[in-house]
Structure formats: structure tokens, C-alpha cells
C-alpha positions in Angstrom: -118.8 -61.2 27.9 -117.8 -58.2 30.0 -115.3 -56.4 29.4 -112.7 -56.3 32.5 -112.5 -52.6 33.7 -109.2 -51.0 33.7 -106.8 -51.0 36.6 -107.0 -47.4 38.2 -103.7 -45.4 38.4 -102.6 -46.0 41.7 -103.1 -49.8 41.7 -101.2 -49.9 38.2 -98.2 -47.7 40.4 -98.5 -50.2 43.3 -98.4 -53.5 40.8 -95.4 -51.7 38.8 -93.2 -51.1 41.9 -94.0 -54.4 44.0 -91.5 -56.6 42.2 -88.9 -53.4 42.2 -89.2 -53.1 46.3 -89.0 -57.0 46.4 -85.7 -56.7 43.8 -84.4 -54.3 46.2 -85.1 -56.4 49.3 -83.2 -59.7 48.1 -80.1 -57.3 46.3 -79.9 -55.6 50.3 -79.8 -59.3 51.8 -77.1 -60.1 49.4 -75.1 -57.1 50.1 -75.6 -57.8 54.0 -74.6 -61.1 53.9 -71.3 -60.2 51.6 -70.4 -57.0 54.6 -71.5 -58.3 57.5 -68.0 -59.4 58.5 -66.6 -56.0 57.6 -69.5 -54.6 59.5 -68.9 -56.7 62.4 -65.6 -55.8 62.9 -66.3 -52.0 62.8 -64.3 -52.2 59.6 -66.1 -48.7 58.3 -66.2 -47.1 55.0 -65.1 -43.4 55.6 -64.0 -41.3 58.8 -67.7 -39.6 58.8 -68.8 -43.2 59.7 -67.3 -43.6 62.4 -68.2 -40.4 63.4 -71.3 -40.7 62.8 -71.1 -44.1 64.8 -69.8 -42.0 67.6 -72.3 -39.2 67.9 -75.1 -42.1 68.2 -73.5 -44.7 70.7 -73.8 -41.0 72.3 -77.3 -40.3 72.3 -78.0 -44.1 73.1 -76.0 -43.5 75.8 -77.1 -40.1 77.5 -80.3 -39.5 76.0 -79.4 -36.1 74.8 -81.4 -35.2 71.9 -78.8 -31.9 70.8 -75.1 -32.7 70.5 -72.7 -32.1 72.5 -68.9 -31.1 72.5 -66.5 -33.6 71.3 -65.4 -34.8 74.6 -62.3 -37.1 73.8 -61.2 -34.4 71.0 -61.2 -30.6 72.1 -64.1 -29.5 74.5 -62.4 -26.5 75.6 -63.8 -25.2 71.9 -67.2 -26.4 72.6 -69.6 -27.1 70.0 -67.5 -27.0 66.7 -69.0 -29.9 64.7 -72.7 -28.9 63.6 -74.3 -32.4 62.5 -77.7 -32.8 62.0 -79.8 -35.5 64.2 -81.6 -36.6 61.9 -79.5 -39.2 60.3 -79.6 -40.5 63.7 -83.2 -41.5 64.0 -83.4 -44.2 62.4 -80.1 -46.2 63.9 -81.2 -45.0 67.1 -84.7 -46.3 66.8 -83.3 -49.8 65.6 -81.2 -50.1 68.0 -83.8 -49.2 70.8 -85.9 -52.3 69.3 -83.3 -54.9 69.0 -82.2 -53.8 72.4 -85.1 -55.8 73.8 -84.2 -59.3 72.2 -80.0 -59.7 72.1 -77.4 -57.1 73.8 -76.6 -53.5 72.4 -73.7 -54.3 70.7 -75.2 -56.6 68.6 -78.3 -54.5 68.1 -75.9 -51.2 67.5 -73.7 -53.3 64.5 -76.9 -54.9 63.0 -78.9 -51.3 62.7 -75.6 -49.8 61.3 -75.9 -52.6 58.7 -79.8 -52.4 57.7 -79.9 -49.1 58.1 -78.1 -47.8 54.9 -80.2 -50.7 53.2 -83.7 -49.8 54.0 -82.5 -45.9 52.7 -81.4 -48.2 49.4 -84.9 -49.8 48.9 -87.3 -47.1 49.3 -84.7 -44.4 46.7 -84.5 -47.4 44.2 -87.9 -47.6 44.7 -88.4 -43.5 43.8 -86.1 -43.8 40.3 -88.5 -46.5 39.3 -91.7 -44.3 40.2 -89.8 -41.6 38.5 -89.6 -44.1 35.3 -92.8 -45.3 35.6 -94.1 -41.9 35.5 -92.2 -40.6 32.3 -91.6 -44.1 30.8 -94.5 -46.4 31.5 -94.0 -49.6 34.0 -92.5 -51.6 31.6 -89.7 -50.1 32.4 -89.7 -49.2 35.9 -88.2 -53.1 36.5 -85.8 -51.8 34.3 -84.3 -49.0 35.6 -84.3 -50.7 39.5 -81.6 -53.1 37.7 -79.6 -49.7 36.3 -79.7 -48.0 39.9 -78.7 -51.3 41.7 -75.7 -52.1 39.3 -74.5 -48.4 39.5 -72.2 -46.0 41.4 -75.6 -45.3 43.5 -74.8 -48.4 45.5 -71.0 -46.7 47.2 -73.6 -44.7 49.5 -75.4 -47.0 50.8 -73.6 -49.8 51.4 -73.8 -51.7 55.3 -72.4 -49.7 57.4 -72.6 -46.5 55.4 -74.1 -44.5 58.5 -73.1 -40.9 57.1 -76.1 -38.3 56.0 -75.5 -39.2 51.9 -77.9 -41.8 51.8 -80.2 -39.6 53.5 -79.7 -36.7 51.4 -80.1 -38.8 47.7 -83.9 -40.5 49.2 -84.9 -36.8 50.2 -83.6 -35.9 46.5 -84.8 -38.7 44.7 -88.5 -37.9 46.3 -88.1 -34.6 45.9 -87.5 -34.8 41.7 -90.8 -37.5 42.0 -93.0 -34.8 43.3 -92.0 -32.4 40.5 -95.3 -31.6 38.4 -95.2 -32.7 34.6 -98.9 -31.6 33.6 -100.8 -28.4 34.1 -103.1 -29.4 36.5 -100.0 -31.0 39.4 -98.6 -27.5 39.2 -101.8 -26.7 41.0 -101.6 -28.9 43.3 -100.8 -26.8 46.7 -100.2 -29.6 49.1 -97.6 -31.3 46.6 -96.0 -28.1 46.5 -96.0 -27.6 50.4 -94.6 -31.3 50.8 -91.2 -30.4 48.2 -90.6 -27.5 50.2 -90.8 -29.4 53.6 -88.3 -31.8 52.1 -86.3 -28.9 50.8 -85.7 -28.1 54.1 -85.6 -31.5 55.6 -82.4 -31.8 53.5 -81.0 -28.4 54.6 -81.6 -30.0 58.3 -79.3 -33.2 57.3 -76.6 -31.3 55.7 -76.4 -27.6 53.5 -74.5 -29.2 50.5 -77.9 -30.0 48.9 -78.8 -26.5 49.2 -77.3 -26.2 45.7 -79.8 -28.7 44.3 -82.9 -26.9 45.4 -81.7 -23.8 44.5 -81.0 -25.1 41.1 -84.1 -27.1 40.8 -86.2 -24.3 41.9 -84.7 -21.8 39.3 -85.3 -24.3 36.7 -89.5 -24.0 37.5 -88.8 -20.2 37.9 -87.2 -19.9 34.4 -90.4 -22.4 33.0 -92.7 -20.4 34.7 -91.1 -17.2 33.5 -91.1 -18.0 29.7 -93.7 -20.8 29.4 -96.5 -21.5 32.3 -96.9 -18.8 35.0 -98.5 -21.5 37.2 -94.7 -23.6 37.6 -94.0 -19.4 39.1 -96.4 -19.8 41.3 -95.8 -23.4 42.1 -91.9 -22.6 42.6 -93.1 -19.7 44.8 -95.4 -22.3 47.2 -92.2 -24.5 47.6 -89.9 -21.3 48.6 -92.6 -20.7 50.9 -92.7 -23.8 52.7 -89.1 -24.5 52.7 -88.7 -21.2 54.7 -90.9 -21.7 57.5 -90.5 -25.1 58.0 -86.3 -24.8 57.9 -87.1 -21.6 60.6 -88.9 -25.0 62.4 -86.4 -27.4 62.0 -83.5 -24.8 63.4 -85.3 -24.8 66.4 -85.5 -28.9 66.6 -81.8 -28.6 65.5 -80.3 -26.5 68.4 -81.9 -25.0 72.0 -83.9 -22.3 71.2 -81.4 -20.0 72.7 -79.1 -20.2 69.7 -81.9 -20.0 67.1 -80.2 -16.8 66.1 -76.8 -18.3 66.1 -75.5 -18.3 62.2 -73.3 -21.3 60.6 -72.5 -21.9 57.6 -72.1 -25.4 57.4 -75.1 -25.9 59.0 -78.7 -25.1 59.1 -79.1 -21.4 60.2 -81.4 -18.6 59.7 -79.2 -17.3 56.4 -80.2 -20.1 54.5 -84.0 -20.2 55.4 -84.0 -16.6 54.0 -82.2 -17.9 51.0 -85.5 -19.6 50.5 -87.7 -16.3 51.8 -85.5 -14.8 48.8 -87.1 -17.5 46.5 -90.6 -16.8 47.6 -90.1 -12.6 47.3 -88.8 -13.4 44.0 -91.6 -15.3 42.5 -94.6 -12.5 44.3 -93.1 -9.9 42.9 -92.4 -11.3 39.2 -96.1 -12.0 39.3 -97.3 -8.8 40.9 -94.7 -6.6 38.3 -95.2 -8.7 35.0 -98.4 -6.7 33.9 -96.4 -3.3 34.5 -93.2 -4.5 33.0 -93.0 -6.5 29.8 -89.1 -6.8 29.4 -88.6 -9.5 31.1 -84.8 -10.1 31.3 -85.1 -6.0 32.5 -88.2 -7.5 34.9 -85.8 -10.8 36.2 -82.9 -8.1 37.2 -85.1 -5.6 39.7 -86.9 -9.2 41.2 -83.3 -10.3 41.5 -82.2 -6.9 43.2 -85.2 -6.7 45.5 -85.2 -10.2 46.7 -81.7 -10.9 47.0 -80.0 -7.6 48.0 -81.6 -7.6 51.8 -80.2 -11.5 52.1 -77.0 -10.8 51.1 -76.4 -7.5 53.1 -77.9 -8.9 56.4 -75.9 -12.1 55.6 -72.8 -11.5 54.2 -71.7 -14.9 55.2 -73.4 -16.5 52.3 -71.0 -14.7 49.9 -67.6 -14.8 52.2 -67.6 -17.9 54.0 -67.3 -21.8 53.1 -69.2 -24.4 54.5 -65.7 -25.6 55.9 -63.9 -22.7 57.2 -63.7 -21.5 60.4 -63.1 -24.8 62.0 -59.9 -25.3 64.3 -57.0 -26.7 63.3 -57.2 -29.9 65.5 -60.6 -30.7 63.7 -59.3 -30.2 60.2 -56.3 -31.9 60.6 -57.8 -35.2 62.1 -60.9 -35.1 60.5 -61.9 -32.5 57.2 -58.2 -33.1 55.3 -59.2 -37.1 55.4 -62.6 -36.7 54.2 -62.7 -37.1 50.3 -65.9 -34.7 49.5 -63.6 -31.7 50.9 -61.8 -31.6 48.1 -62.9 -30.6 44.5 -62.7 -32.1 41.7 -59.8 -30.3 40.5 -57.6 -31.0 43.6 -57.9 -35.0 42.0 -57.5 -34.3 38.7 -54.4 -32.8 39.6 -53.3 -35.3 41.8 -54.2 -38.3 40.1 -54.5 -37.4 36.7 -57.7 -36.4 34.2 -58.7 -39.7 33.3 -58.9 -40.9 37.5 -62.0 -42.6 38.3 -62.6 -39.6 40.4 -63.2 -37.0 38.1 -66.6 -36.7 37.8 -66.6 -34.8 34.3 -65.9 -38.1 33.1 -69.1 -39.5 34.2 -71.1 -36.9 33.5 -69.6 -36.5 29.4 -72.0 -39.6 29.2 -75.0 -38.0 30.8 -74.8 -35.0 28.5 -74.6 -36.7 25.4 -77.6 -38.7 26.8 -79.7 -35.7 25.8 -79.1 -35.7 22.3 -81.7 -39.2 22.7 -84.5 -37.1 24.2 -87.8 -37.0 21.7 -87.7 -33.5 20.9 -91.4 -33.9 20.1 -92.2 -35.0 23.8 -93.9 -32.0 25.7 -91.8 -30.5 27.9 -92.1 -32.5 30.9 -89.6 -35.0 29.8 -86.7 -32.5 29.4 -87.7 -30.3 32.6 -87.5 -33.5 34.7 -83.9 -34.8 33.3 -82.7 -31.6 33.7 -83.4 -32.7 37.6 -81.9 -36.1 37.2 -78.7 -34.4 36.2 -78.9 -31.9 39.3 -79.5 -35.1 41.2 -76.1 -36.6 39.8 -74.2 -33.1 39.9 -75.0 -32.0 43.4 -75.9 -35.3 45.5 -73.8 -38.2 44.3 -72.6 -38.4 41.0 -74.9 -40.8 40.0 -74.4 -41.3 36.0 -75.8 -44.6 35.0 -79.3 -45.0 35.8 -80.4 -41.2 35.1 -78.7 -41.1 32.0 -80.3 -44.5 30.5 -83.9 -42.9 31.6 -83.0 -41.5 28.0 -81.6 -44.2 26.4 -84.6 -45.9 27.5 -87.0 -43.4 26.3 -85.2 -42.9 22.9 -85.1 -47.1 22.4 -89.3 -46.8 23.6 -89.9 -44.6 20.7 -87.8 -45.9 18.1 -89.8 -49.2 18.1 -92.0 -49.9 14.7 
């Protein structure tokens, strides 16, 4: 008899994430079915919402692809709210399309509604690739259960219109596309593809800028003291995230303000944060075989890549992404948004053991570590260290990243 030939890789991906995109699909009806009455009645879950609902009733409206002063708030300022447009899109395309078959209120509140949902499916569907990857597929089911019973779910619930959905599916892609064998940190086009999403996610908001930086010192470090070729990777990904973000400022705003620099927004100071990246990672290379001290080696690369950044933009040192705005648009809008505050300002207000301090969820997440194989190669370890930048910078998303290890440490505990 002969012998069935194995399933090739992809098809093995495709079969392990089918029932995971089908999970996600009836857990999104459910959760639209439970809102839709909140939904309905414009019963939103934050001020940026509404905002956000604002901005693109406006562009259904007018047409106008770059935004526009606040017109029923303080135009006399002009332009002194820098959102991205790219949240936008996809409400604005859904609503275009159910236009055509009921009237735009209807098609405005149900795109509001699937919106945040369809973000939901495809980033469940990434932390399951991500486990089925590092794991196997036996548990990429698994782990689609975790992120849909976890704190993951407060950003994209119905009606959750804001960028944070966006940001954690750019993330979530972003930490699948991470190399974790020799021959993927070779592989160019993967590395051109993170550093477009790099700055995809500077384009929907800067607070992610953190991540990447982090995640991209991470590979630096690896490449530094264990594989040059995660440098050179890391250096690829700097690359593209500089001239495509140096694109995307020029989608972002008319070209006659390409030179214009914000800080809470994307700007020409944080493209060359990336530029800074790249110089970085050329040099270490080119100096490495001249100078074999290498913490010595990491302080001139840091000197001569970062010192013309920080002189020519200052800002990145002085300023806050929310300073600078007028008092009308702090008082009615920043001082009622929760992610303006630190984590401090609630610890102090409502106490250390609030469910808003996030130390408390990530205590878990540490400890989780101590579960990691220490005999795995490396991959497994570089890569968690990204699921807990995920949770740090973009969401504070404990549960399912820290059972990857549980998961792991269970796998290989079995007889």
C-alpha cells in the first residue's frame, strides 16, 4: 500500500488556523449580537471613539482625504489634533458598500460595529500562527481560546473605532514575521515587509514607536553577541521603516508640510529615529573587524548614529507626545482619556492592588519565564521576549502570551 505523502507546510498552517478563523468568526457574531444595542444607540466605549466617529462621518461627508480643523471646537487654532487616516479606511470603505443597499446611518453604525471585529479575527488568527510556529498546531486552537477569553477582547469590542485595535494586528504580525532559524534572517523581503509595518504603525499612532524600537534592539543585541545575520536583518528592517515612514508623511499631510515636525504624530524625527537604527547596524558591521571590544564598539555606533538625530531633533528628548496642545483640547478631550495617564497616576489614585495597574498583570507574565525549556534554542526565548513587548507597549495583554509558556513547559513535561 502506499504510503500517504506528508502534508506540505503551508497546507499544515492553513488546516491549523481554519477552525481558529471560524472560532473567531462565531465569538465576533456573539459579541455583535450582545452590543448591537449599545452600538445602536451611539452608546460608545471611550471619548477617542467618538472622535474617531467624528473625523469619519467627516470624510464621508466632504471627501477630504487630510483632516481638517475641528470646526465645532476651536478652528481659530487650526490643525491641532494630528490623527492618522488610516484607522479610517476600513469604516469608510464599509460604509461606502452598505451605502448601496440600506441608508448611511444604518451602514455608518453597522461598519462601526464589524469593524473592530474583523481587526479581532485576523490578530487572534496571528497569536495562533505565532503558536503554531513555536508550539506545533495542536495548540494553536488552544491559544485562539486564551486570546478570546482575555483582556485582548476591551480593544476590540463593537464600536471600538479608535487606532488600538489597529496598532495590536500591525504588532501581532509584526512579532509573526520575526525570524527563528538561520536561514529567515536571510530572508530580505520578510525583513522589508516588518519595516513597512514598522512604519505603518508609526502612521496610525507613535506610541508603538517604543515597541519597535525595543524589538529591534532585541535582534541588535542577538546579532551583536550571537548571529551577525539578525544585525544585518535588524539593519534591513531600520532601512525600510525609514523610507517608507518618509512615504507615509507625505500620504499623512499635503506635501507642503512634509517638513512640519510633531511629536505626537508621524514626522520626519521619527523616520530618522529609524535612519539611526540602520547607521547603527552598517557601522557595527563595517567597525567589528577593527574593534574587538564590543561594549567600547556599541558606545562610538551609539555616538555616531544617534548624536546627529538628537541635535537636529531635539524634540525627541524635550517634548511629550501630549504637550503643546491648547488648553481647550486638553481639558475636553486628553484629561478624559485614560492612556494619558501612567500608571503611577492610578496607583495613587486608586490604590496598588487596582485592576489598573498593569505591574499586577504583568508579575504573572515574568514568572511565566521561569517555564521556558532552557534547552530550546534560542528562538523560543527571543520571540517571548516580543510577546512581552507586545503586552508592555500595545495593550497589556497578559493571558494569552504568558500561557504560550505554560503551554510550552506542559508540551515538554509530557512522558
Amino acid at each position: 500500500m502506499e504510503l500517504t505523502k506528508p502534508l506540505n507546510e503551508r497546507t499544515q498552517q492553513l488546516r491549523a488556523l481554519a477552525p481558529v478563523l471560524f472560532l473567531s468568526i462565531i465569538f465576533s457574531l456573539i459579541m455583535l449580537g450582545i452590543f448591537w444595542d449599545r452600538v445602536s444607540s451611539l452608546d460608545l466605549w471611550d471619548d477617542d471613539d467618538y472622535m474617531r466617529l467624528v473625523q469619519i462621518s467627516g470624510w464621508v461627508t466632504s471627501g477630504n482625504w487630510y483632516l481638517q480643523p475641528l470646526e465645532r471646537l476651536n478652528p481659530q487654532d487650526g490643525q491641532i489634533i494630528h490623527w492618522s487616516r488610516v484607522p479610517d479606511i476600513l469604516p469608510y470603505v464599509l460604509i461606502k458598500i452598505l451605502s448601496a443597499v440600506t441608508d448611511s446611518e444604518t451602514a455608518t453604525l453597522v461598519s462601526i460595529s464589524i469593524t473592530p471585529l474583523i481587526y479581532l479575527c485576523v490578530t487572534v488568527v496571528c497569536i495562533s500562527a505565532v503558536t503554531n510556529k513555536l508550539f506545533g498546531a495542536q495548540y494553536a486552537f488552544v491559544s485562539a481560546a486564551y486570546a478570546l477569553s482575555s483582556y485582548l477582547l476591551v480593544k476590540f469590542l463593537p464600536g471600538s473605532i479608535d487606532h488600538h485595535n489597529v496598532q495590536l494586528f500591525i504588532t501581532a504580525l509584526f512579532i509573526l514575521l520575526i525570524p527563528n532559524t538561520e536561514q529567515g534572517f536571510k530572508d530580505e523581503k520578510k525583513a522589508w515587509t516588518q519595516g513597512m509595518l514598522a512604519a505603518l504603525s508609526l502612521w496610525v499612532g507613535v506610541a508603538n514607536i517604543l515597541f519597535f524600537i525595543t524589538a529591534l534592539t532585541v535582534l541588535v543585541l542577538y546579532g551583536i553577541f550571537k548571529r551577525e545575520v539578525s544585525l544585518k536583518y535588524a539593519s534591513t528592517i531600520s532601512l525600510s521603516a525609514f523610507i517608507l515612514s518618509l512615504l507615509f508623511i507625505l500620504l499623512n499631510r499635503p506635501y507642503s508640510e512634509f517638513f512640519d515636525i510633531h511629536i505626537d504624530a508621524i514626522s520626519i524625527p521619527f523616520s530618522f529615529c529609524f535612519l539611526s537604527g540602520f547607521i547603527f547596524c552598517r557601522t557595527y558591521i563595517k567597525l567589528s573587524n577593527k574593534l574587538h571590544l564590543k561594549p567600547l564598539l556599541i558606545l562610538v555606533c551609539s555616538i555616531i548614529s544617534l548624536s546627529p538625530t538628537l541635535i537636529i531633533f531635539p524634540q525627541l528628548l524635550t517634548d511629550f507626545a501630549y504637550s503643546g496642545y491648547p488648553e481647550v483640547l486638553r481639558f475636553y478631550w486628553l484629561d478624559l482619556v485614560s492612556e494619558t495617564f501612567s500608571t503611577l497616576h492610578y496607583i495613587n489614585k486608586e490604590g496598588f492592588f487596582s485592576s489598573s495597574n498593569i505591574i499586577l498583570m504583568f508579575a504573572p507574565a515574568i514568572l511565566a519565564i521561569l517555564a521556558i525549556d532552557k534547552k530550546k534554542p534560542y528562538s523560543t526565548s527571543t520571540l517571548y521576549s516580543y510577546f512581552h513587548l507586545l503586552y508592555h507597549f500595545s495593550g497589556r495583554l497578559e493571558h494569552p502570551w504568558c500561557r504560550y509558556c505554560w503551554l510550552y513547559h506542559y508540551k515538554h513535561s509530557l512522558p
